[in-house]
C-alpha positions as CSV (number, residue, x, y, z in Angstrom):
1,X,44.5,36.6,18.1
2,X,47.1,38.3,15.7
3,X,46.7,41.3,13.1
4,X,49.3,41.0,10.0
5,X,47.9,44.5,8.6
6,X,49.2,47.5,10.3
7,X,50.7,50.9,9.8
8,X,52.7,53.4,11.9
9,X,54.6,57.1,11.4
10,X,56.9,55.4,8.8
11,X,54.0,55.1,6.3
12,X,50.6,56.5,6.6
13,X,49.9,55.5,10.5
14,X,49.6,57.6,13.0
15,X,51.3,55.4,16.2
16,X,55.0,55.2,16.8
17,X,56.2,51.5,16.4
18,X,56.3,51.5,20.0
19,X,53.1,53.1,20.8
20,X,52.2,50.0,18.4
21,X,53.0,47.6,20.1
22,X,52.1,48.4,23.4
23,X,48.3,49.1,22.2
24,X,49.1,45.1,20.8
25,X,49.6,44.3,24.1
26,X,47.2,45.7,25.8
27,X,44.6,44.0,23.7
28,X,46.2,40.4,24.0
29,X,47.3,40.1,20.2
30,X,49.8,37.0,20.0
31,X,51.6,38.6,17.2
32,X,51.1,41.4,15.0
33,X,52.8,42.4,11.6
34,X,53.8,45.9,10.5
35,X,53.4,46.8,7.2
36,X,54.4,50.2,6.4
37,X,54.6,51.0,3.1
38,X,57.1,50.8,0.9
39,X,59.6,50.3,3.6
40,X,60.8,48.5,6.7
41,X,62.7,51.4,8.1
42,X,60.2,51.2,11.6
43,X,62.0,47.4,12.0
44,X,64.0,48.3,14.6
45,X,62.4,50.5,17.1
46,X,59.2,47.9,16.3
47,X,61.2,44.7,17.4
48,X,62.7,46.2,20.2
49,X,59.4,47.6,21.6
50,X,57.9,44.0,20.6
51,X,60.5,42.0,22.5
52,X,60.0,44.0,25.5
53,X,56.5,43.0,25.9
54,X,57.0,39.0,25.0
55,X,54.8,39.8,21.6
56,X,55.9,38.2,17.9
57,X,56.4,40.7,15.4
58,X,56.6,39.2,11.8
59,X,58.8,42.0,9.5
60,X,56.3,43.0,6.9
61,X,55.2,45.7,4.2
62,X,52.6,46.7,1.8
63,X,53.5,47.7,-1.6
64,X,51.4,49.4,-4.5
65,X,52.3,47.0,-8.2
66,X,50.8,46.6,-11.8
67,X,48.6,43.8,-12.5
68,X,48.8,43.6,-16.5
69,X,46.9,40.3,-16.3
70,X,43.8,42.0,-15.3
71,X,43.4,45.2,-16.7
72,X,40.9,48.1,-15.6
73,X,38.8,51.1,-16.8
74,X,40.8,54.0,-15.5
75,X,39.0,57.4,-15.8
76,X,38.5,58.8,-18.8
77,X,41.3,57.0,-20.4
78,X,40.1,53.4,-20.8
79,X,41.7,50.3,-20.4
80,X,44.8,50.0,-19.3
81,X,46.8,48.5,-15.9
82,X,45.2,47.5,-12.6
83,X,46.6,49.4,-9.0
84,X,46.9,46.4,-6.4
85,X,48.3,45.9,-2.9
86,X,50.5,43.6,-1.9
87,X,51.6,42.3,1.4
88,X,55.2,40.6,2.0
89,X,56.3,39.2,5.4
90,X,59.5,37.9,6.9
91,X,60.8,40.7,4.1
92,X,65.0,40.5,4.5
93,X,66.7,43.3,6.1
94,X,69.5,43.5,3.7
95,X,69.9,46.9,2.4
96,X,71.7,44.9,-0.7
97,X,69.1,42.3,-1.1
98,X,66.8,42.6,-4.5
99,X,63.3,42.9,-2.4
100,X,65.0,45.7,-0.5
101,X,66.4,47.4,-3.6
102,X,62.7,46.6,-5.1
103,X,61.6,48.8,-2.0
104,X,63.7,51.8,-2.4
105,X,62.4,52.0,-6.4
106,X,59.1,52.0,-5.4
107,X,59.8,54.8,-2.3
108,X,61.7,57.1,-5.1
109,X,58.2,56.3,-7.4
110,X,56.2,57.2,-4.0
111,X,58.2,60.9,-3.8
112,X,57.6,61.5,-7.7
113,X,54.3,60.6,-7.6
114,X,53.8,63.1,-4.7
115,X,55.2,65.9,-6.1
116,X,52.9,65.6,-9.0
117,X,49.8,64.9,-6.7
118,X,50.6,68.5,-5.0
119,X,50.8,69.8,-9.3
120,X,47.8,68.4,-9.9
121,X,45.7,69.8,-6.7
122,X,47.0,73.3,-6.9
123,X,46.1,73.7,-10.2
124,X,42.2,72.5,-9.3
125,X,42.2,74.9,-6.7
126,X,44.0,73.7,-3.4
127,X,46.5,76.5,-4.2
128,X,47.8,76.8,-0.4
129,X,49.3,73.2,-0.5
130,X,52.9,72.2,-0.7
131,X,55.1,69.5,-0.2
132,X,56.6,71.0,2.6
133,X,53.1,71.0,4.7
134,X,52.8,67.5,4.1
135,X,56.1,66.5,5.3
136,X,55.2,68.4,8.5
137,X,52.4,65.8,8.9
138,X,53.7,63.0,8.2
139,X,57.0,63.5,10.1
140,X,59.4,63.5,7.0
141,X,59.0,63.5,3.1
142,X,59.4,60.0,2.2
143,X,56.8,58.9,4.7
144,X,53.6,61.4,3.1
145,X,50.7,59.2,1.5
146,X,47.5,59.4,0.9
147,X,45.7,60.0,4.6
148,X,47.9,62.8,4.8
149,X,46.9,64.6,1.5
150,X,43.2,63.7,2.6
151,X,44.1,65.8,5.8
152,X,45.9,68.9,4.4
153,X,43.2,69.4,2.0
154,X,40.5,69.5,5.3
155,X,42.8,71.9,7.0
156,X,44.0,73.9,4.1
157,X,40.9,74.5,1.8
158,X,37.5,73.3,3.8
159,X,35.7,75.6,1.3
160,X,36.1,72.7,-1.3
161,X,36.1,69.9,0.4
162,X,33.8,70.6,3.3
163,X,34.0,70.1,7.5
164,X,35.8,66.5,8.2
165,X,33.4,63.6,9.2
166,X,33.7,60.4,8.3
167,X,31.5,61.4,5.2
168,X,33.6,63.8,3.8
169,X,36.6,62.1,4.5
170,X,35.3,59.1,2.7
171,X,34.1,61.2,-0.4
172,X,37.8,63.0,0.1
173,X,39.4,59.8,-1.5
174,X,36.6,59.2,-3.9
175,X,36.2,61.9,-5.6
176,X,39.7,63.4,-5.6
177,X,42.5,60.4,-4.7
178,X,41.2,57.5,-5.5
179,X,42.0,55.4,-8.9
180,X,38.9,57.0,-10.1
181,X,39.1,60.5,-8.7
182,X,39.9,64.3,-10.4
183,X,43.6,64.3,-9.2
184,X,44.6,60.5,-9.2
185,X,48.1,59.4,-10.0
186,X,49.1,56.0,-10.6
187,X,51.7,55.0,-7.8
188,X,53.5,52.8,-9.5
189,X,55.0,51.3,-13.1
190,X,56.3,48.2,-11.2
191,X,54.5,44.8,-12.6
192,X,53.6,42.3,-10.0
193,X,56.0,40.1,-11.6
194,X,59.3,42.3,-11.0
195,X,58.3,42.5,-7.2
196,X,57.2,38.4,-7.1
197,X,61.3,38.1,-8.5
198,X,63.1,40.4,-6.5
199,X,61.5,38.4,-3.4
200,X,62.2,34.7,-4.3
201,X,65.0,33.2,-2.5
202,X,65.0,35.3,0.3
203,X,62.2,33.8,2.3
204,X,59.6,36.7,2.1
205,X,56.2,35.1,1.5
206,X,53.4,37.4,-0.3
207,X,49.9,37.7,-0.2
208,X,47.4,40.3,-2.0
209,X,46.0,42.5,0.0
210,X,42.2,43.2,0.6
211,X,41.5,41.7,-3.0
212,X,37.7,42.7,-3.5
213,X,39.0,46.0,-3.5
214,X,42.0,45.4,-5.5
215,X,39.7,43.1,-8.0
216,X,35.9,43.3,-7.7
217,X,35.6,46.9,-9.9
218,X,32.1,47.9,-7.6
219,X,30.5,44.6,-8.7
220,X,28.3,43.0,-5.9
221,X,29.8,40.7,-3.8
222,X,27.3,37.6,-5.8
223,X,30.0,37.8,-7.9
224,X,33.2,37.1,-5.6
225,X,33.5,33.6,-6.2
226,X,33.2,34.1,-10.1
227,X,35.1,36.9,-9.5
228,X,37.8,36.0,-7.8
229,X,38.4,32.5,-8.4
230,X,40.6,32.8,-11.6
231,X,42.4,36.3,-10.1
232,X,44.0,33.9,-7.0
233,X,44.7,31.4,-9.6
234,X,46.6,33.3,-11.3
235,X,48.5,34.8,-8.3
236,X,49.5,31.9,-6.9
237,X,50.5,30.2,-10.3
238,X,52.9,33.9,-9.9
239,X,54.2,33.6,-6.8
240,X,51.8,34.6,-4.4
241,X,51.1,31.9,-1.0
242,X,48.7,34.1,0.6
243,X,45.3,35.9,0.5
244,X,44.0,38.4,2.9
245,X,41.0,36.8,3.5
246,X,40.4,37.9,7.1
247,X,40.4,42.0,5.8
248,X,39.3,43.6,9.0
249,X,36.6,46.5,6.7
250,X,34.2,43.3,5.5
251,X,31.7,41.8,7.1
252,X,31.9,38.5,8.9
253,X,30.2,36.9,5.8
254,X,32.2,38.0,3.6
255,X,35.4,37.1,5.3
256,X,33.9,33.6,5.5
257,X,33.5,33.3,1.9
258,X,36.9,34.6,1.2
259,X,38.4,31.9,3.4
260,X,36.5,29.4,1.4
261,X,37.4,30.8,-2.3
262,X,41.1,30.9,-0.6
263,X,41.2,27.7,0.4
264,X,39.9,26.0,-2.5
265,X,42.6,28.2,-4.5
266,X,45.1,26.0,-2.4
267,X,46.4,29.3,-0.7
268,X,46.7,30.3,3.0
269,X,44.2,33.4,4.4
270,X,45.9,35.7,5.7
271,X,44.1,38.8,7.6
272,X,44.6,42.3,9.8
273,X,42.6,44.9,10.5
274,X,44.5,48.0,8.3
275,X,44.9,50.2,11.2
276,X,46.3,53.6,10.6
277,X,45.8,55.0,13.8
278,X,43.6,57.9,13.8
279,X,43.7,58.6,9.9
280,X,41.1,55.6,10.0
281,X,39.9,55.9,13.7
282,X,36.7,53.8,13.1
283,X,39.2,50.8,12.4
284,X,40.1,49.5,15.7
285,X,43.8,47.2,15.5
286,X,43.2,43.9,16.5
287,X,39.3,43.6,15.5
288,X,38.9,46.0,12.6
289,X,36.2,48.0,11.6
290,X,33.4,45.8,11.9
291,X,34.8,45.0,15.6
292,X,34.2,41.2,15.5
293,X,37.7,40.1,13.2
294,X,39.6,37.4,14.9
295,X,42.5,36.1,12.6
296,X,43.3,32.8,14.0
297,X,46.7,31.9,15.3
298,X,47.1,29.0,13.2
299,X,47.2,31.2,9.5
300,X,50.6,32.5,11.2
301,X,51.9,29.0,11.5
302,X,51.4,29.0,8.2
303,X,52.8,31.5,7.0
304,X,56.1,30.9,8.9
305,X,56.1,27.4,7.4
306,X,56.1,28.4,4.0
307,X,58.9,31.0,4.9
308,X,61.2,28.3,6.2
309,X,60.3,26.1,2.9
């Protein structure tokens, strides 16, 4: 069993890499992946802490683009560019390579972005929140996303946003954060494309990230083949190898099918669980939210034979 979705204190997680690893471990994953966004700062003190326990850690990350090939109604201002998520592994360590100089663009975007997000809710009321309380909860300014907005504004102003339960937390990210929400900011300007570049050469091999949500616009999921069918076309005619398929918030069927519409896209199915730790603490790492993922072994071999390609 693996999990090639994960997050720690360098993104929006709430483990140390090594704390990690050592839940990994103690679960029997083969391998796991760490994706923190917009950076692979957590690489060493995750490798370490991997080869200590005899468990394969793949370099990863997840990133925030533009797809302009398939635009979306944004609120209240029409059509215009679609938010998606993108997974890289084996990413290249060298602070000089493109991908890595990719990376540090989109962690300046991630600061500017976040100083306008704290703009934007004081002036609809959350007036007691500041940068600097957010960098107290996420361990340092460059690591604050959205989980750790979603918390300041529970412990700062409850008298908007109500008591925290999975409810409110969920309606949290709705109603105010999410792409359709009173104080959304796009994260980034960077197009798919740009990102798809700076990686080629270097090994890195992408995959989109839990693509109903990135593509399916609240449609039923009778529509994901339709749906989704000309979307992974189009990624992999861009660049893209993988598809997380195995997404460990979906139901066993609908995993299933997304394997299936992967596969007969000619692309590899990739999967994790999107633990964050306790900032999503119904989504256990290893088996996801549902508690029945297994990503199989065998998608990793794939994925490190299209790296060494």
């Amino acid at each position: 069993m693996i999990d090639l979705h994960t997050h720690s204190t360098f993104s929006d997680g709430s483990d140390r890499p090594a704390e990690l690893a050592r839940r990994a471990h103690e679960i029997g994953l083969r391998a796991i992946a760490l994706t923190d966004h917009d950076t692979t700062a957590s690489h060493d003190e995750m490798a370490e802490a991997c080869a200590d326990l005899h468990l394969e850690y793949v370099t990863g990350v997840e990133v925030s683009l533009r797809d302009n090939a398939f635009p979306q109604v944004h609120r209240d201002s029409g059509l215009g560019p679609r938010n998606v998520h993108v997974l890289a592994y084996f990413v290249p360590l060298d602070p000089e390579h493109p991908l890595q100089r990719a990376l540090a663009s989109l962690r300046h975007d991630r600061d500017v972005r976040n100083e306008a997000l704290v703009a934007l809710l004081v002036d609809q009321g959350f007036n007691r929140l500041t940068l600097d309380y957010l960098a107290d909860i996420a361990g340092n300014v460059h690591s604050i996303g959205r989980p750790h907005f979603a918390r300041a504004m529970f412990e700062l102003h409850p008298e908007i946003v109500g008591p925290r339960h999975d409810e409110t937390w969920s309606r949290v990210f709705t109603e105010w954060l999410g792409a359709t929400g009173r104080a959304y900011v796009p994260k980034t300007s960077m197009p798919v494309e740009e990102f798809v570049a700076a990686a080629r050469g270097s090994g890195a091999v992408l995959s989109i990230a839990h693509p109903l949500d990135n593509y399916l616009d609240g449609a039923s999921n009778a529509a994901l083949e339709t749906t989704m069918a000309p979307v992974l076309a189009s990624l992999r005619e861009r660049g893209f190898v993988g598809v997380e398929a195995y997404y460990g918030s979906w139901s066993a069927a609908t995993r299933a099918r997304m394997v299936k519409v992967t596969r007969d896209a000619g692309m590899i199915p990739t999967g994790g669980s999107d633990y964050h730790g306790h900032y999503k603490e119904n989504v256990r790492l290893g088996v996801g939210l549902t508690g029945d993922l297994r990503v199989p072994d065998e998608v990793l071999d794939e994925l490190r034979a299209a790296h060494e390609r």
